[in-house]
VOPAGU-2260 file (C-alpha; in pm, 1 decimal, decimal comma):
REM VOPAGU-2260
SITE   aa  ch    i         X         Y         Z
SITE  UNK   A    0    3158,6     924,7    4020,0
SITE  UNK   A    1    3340,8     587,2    4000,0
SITE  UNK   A    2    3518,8     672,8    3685,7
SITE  UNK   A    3    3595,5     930,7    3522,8
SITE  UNK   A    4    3764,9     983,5    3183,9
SITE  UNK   A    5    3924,9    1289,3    3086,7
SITE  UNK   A    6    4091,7    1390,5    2733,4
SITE  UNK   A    7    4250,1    1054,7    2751,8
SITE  UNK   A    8    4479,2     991,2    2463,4
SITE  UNK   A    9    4713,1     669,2    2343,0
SITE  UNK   A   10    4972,4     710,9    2064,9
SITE  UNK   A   11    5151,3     392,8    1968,5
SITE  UNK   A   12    5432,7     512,7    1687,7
SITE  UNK   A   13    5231,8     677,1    1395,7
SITE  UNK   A   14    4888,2     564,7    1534,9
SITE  UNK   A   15    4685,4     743,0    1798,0
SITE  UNK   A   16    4479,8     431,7    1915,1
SITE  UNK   A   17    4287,9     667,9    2155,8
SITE  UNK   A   18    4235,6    1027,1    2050,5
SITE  UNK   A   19    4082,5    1252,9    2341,4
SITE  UNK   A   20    3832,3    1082,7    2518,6
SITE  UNK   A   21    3612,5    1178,1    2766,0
SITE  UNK   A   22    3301,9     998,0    2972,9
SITE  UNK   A   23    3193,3     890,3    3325,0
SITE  UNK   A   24    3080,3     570,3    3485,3
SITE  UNK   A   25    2835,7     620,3    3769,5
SITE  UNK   A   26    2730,0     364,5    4017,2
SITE  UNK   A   27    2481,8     160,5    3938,1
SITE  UNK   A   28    2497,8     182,9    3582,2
SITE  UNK   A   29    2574,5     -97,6    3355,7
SITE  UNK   A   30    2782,8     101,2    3072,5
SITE  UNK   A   31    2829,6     -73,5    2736,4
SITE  UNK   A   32    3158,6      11,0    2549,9
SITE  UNK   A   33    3155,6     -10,4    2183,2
SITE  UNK   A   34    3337,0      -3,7    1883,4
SITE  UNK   A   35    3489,7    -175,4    1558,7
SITE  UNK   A   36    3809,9    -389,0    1595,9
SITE  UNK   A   37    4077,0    -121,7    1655,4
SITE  UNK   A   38    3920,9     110,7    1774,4
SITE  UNK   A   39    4078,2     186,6    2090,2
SITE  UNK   A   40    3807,7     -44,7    2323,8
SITE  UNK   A   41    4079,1    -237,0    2482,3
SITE  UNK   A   42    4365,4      17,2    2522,3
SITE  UNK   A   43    4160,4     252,9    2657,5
SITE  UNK   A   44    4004,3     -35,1    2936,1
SITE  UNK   A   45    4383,8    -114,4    2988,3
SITE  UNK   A   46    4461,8     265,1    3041,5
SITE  UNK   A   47    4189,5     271,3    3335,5
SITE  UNK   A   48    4328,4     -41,1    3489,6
SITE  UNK   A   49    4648,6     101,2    3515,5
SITE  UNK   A   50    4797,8    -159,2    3268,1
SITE  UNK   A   51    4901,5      93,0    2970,7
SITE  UNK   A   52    4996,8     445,9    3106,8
SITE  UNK   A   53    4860,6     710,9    2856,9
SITE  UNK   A   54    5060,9     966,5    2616,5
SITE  UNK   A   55    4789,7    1230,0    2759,3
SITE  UNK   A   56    4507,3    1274,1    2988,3
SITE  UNK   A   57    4385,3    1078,4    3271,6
SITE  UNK   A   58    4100,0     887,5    3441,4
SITE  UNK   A   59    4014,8     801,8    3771,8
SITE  UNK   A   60    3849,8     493,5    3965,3
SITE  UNK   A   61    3631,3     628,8    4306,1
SITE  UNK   A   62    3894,8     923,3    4330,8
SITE  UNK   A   63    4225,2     780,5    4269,7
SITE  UNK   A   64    4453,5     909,0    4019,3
SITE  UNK   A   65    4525,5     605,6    3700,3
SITE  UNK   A   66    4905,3     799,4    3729,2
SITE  UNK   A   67    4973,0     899,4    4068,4
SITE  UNK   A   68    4785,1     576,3    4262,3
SITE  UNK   A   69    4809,6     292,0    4049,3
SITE  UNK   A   70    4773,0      18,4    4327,2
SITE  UNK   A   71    4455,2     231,0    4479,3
SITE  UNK   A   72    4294,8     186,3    4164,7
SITE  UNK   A   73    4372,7    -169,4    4127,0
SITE  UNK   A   74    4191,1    -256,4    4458,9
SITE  UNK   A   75    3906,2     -89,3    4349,0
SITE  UNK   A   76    3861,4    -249,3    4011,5
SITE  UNK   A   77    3755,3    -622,3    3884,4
SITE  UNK   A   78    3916,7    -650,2    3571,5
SITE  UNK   A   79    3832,5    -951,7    3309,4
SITE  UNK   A   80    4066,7    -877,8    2997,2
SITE  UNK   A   81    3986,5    -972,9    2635,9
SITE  UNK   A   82    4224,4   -1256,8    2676,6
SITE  UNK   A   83    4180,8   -1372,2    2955,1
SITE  UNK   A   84    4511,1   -1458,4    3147,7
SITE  UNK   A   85    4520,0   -1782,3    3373,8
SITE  UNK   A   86    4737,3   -1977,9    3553,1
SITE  UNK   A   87    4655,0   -2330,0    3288,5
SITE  UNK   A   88    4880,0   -2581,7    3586,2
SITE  UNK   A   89    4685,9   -2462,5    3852,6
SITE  UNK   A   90    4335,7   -2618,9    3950,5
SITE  UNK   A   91    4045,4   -2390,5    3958,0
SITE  UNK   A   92    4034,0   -2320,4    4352,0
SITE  UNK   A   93    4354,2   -2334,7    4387,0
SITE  UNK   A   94    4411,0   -2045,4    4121,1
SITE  UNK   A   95    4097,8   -1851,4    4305,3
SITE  UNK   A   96    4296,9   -1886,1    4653,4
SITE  UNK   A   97    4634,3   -1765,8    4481,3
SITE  UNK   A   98    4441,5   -1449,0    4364,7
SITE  UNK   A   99    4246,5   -1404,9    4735,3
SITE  UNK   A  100    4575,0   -1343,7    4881,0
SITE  UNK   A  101    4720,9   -1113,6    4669,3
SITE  UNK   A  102    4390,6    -934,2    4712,0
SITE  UNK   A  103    4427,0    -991,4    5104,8
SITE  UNK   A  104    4100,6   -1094,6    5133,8
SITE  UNK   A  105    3924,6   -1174,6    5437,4
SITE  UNK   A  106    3760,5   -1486,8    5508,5
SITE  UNK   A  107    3847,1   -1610,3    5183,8
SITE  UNK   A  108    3739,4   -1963,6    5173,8
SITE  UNK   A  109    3386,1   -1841,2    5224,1
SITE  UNK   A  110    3407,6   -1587,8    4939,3
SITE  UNK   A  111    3571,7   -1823,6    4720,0
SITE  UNK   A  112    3268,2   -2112,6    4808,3
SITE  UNK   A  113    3006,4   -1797,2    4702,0
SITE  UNK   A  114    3198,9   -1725,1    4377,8
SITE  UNK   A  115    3227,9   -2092,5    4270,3
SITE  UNK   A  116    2869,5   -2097,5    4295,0
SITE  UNK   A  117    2752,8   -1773,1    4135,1
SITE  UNK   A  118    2998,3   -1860,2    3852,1
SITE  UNK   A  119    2896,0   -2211,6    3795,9
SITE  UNK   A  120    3182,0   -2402,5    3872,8
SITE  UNK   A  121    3079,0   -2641,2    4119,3
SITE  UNK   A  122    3145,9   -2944,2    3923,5
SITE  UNK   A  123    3442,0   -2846,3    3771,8
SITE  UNK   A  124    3613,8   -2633,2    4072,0
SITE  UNK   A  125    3904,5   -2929,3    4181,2
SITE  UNK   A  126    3948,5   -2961,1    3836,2
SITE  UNK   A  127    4319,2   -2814,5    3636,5
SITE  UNK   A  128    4244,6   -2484,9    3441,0
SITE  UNK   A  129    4434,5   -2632,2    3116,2
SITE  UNK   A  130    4140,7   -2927,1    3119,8
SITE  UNK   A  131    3829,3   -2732,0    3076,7
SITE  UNK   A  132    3646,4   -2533,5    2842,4
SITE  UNK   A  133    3693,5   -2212,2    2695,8
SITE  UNK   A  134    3337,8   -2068,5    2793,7
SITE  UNK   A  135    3452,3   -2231,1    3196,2
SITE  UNK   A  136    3757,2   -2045,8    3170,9
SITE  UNK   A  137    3579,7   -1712,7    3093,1
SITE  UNK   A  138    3377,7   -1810,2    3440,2
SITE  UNK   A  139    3706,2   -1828,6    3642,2
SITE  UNK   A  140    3842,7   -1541,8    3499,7
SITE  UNK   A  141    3508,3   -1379,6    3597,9
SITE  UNK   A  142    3517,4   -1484,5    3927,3
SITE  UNK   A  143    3921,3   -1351,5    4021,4
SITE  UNK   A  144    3739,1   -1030,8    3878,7
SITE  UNK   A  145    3488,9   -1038,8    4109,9
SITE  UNK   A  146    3680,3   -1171,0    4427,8
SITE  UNK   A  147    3832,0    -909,5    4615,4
SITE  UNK   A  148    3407,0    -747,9    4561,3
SITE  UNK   A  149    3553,8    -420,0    4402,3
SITE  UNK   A  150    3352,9    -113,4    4345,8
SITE  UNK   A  151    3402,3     -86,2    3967,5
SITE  UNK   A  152    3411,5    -405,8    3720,3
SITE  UNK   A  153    3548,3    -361,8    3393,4
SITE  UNK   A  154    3507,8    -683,4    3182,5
SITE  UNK   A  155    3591,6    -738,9    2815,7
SITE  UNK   A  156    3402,8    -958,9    2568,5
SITE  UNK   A  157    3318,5   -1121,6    2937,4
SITE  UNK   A  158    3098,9   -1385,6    2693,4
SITE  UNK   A  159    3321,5   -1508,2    2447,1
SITE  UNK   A  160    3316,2   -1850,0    2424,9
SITE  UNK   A  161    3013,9   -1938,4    2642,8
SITE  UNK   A  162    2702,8   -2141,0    2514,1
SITE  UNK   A  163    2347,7   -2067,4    2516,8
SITE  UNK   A  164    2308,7   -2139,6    2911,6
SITE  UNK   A  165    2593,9   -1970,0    3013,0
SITE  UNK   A  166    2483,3   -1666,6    2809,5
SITE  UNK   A  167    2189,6   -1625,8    3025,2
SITE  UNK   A  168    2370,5   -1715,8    3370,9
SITE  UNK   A  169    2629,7   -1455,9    3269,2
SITE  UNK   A  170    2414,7   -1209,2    3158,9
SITE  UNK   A  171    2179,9   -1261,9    3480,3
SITE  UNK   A  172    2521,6   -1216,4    3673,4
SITE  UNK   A  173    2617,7    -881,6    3510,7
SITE  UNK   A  174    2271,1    -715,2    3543,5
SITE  UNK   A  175    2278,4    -792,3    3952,6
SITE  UNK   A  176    2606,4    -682,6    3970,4
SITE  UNK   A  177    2485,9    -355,0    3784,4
SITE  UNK   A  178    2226,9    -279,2    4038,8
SITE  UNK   A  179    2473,0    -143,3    4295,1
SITE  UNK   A  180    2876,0    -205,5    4150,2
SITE  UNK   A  181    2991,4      52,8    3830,1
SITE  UNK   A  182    3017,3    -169,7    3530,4
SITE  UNK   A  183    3182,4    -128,7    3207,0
SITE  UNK   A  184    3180,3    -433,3    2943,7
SITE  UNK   A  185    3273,6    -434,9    2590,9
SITE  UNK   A  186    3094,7    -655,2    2378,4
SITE  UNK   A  187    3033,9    -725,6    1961,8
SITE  UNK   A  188    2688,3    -920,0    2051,1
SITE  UNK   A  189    2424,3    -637,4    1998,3
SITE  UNK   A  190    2119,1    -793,7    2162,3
SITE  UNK   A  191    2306,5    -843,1    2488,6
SITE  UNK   A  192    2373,8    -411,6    2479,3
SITE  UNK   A  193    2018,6    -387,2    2455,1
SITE  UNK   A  194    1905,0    -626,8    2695,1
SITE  UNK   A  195    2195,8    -549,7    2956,6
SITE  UNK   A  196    2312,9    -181,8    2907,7
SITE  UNK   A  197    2213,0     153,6    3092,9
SITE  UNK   A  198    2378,2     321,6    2877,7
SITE  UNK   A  199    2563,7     336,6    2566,5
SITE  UNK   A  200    2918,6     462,8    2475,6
SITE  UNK   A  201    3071,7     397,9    2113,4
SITE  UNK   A  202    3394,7     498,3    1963,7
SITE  UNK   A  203    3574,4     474,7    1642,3
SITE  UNK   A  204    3893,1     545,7    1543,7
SITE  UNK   A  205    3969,3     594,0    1888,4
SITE  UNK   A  206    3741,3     894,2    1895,1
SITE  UNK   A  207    3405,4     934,3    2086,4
SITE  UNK   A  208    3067,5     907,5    1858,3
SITE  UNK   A  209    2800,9     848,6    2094,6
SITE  UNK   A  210    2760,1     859,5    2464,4
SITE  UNK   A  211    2383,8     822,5    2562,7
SITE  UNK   A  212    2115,6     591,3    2736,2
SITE  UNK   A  213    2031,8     302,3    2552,2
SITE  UNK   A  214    1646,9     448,8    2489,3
SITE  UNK   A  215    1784,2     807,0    2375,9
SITE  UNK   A  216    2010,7     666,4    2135,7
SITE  UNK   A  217    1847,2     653,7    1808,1
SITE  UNK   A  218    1756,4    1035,6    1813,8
SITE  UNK   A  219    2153,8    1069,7    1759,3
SITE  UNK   A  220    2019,7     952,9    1431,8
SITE  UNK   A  221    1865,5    1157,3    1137,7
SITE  UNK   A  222    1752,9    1045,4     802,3
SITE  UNK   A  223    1510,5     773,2     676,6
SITE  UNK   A  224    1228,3     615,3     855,7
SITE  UNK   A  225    1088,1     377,6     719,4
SITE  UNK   A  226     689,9     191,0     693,5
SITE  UNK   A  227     600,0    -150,1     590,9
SITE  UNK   A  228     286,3    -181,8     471,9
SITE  UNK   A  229      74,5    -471,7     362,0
SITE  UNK   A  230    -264,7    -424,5     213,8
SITE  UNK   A  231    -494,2    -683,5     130,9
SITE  UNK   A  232    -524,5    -688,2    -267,5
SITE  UNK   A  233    -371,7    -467,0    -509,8
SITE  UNK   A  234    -411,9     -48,2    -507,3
SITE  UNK   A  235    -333,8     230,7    -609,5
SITE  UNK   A  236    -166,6     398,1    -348,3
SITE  UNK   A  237      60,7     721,4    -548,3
SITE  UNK   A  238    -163,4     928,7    -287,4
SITE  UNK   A  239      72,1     856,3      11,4
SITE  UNK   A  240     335,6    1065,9    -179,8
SITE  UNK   A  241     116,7    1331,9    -108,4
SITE  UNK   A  242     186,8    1305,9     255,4
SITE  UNK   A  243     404,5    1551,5     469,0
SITE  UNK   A  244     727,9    1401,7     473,7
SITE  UNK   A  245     707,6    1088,2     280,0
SITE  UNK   A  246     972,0    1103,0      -0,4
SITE  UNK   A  247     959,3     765,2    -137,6
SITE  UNK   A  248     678,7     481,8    -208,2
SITE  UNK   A  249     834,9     139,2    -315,5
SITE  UNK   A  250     639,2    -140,0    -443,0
SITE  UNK   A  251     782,1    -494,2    -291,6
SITE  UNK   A  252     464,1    -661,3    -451,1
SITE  UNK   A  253     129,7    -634,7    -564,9
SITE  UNK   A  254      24,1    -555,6    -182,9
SITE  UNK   A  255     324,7    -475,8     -32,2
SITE  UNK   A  256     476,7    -170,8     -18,5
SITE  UNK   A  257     782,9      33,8     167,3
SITE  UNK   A  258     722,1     416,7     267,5
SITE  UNK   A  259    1014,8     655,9     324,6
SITE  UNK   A  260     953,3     943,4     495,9
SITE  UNK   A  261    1138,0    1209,8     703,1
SITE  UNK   A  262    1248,4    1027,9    1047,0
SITE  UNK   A  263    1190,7    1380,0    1199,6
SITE  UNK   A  264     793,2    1308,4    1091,8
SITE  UNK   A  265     562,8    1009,5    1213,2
SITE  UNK   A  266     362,8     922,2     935,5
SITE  UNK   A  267     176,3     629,0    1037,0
SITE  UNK   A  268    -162,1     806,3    1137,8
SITE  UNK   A  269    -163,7     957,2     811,0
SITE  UNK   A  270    -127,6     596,5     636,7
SITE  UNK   A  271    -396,2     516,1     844,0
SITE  UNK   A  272    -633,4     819,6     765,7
SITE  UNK   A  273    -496,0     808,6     360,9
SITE  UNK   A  274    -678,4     399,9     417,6
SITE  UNK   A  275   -1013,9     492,0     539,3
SITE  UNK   A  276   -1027,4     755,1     288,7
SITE  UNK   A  277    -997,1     515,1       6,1
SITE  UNK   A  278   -1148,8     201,4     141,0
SITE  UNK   A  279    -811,5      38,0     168,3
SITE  UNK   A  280    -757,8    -270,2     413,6
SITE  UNK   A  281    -447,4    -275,0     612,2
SITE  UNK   A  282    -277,5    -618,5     675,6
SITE  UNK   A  283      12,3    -516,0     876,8
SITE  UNK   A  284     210,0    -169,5     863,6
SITE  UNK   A  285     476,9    -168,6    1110,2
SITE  UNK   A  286     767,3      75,8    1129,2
SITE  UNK   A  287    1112,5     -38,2    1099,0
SITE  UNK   A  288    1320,0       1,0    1434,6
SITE  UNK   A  289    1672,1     121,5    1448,7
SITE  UNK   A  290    1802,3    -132,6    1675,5
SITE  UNK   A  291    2181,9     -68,6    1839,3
SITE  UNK   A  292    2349,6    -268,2    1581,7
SITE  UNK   A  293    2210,3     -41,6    1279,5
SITE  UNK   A  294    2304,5     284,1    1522,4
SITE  UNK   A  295    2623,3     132,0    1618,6
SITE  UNK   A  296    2705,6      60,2    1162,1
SITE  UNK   A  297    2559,7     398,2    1050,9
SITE  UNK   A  298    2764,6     579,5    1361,9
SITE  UNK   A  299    3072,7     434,3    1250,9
SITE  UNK   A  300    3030,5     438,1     924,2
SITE  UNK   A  301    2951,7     776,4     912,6
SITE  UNK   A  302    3305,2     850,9    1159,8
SITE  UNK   A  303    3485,2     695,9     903,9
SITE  UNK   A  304    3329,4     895,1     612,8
SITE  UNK   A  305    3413,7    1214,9     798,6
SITE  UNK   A  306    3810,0    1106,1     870,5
């Protein structure tokens, strides 16, 4: 395993930012780490960088102790942090040359050339890092990350501040780097955990509430499911109550109409069947999909409830 996390625990004062947590990172898996603000995202990514040395617990990074070897770890991780620390009076390659020696790393000019150009900073690369954009600065923070090519890449809100374009370059980035480095991002833009992530983790409070693949996630969820149903003119349609597992029929409009049913139950065939049997026509009946973003409120919202 790249990294693992084990009981791993952060009190600051009165508040225990990170309470107990436990997960692994594997290889090839592009791991999306999520949460409210304050909930114990960025202390626990600064824990497994070595930067904040936890109250309890431990991780490691491809064997290496977080506590006992520190600088091991470090030269196995790419680390982008939420704010993203540069060097504003130095020009772009000359900050990326600065960071390729600390790193020792070999034939650095050519790695620094590759970088630069799977970054996107060719036309801005002899330019000062206090003259360009926030969304360009989030590049060459990316590419230090990626300089020293580390087995594990741990990047925080790694898209702030980038436009449409660089949204897509990035992402494109992050998914090849997913196909053979361990990567862990934190992010508050839904659609890119769905379009990006293995696998999902979310916390609140600093506690654990999910840890599953992206396509298992929604079973963690049990309640309503919900039909919307359009029919061509006005029926009556108090027969669907009738159904097994339908709780609910709400009338949006003459020929519109929400079902609520059991989520544990698929009721669509027997919408279907209830239609033929009473000569109804069926515009559209699609059922509503519990994308990450409704997981990631009710999952939180429900931690909270429990606390």
């Amino acid at each position: 395993m790249s990294v693992i996390v084990s009981n791993l625990t952060k009190v600051f004062g009165s508040q225990r930012a990170v309470n107990d947590l436990s997960f692994e990172a594997k290889p090839g898996e592009i791991l999306g780490f999520l949460g409210p603000n304050g909930a114990g995202k960025s202390t626990t990514m600064k824990m497994i960088t070595t930067y904040l040395q936890p109250t309890s617990g431990t991780a490691s990074v491809c064997g290496h102790d977080i506590i006992k070897n520190q600088m091991d770890v470090r030269r196995h991780i790419g680390y982008l942090p939420e704010h993203n620390p540069l060097y504003k009076d130095m020009y772009i390659k000359e900050y990326l040359e600065f960071v390729a020696r600390i790193h020792k790393v070999d034939n650095a000019k050519v790695r620094i050339g590759e970088l630069i150009e799977t970054t996107g900073l060719q036309k801005e690369q002899h330019k000062l890092i206090s003259s360009i954009s926030k969304g360009y600065r989030q590049r060459v923070g990316l590419a230090q990350a990626l300089l020293h090519d580390p087995d594990v890449i741990i990047l925080d809100e790694p898209t702030s501040g980038l436009d449409m374009n660089q949204l897509i370059e990035i992402r494109a980035l992050i998914k090849k780097l997913g196909e053979t480095k361990t990567v862990i991002f934190s992010t508050h833009i839904m659609q890119e955990v769905q379009a990006l992530c293995d696998r999902v983790i979310i916390i609140n409070e600093g506690k654990l509430v999910a840890d599953d693949p992206i396509g298992r996630l929604q079973n963690r969820l049990k309640g309503e499911d919900i039909i919307h149903l359009e029919l061509d003119k006005k029926y009556d349609v108090s027969t669907l109550e009738s159904i097994n597992g339908v709780s609910t029929i709400n009338r949006i409009s003459d020929t519109q109409y929400t079902v609520v049913a059991d989520n544990a139950t698929d009721v669509r065939a027997d919408i279907f069947n209830a239609a033929i049997n009473h000569n109804w026509v069926i515009l559209e009946m699609r059922r509503e999909q519990k994308n990450v973003e409704y997981i990631f409120q009710q999952l939180t919202k429900k931690q909270t409830a429990d606390v």
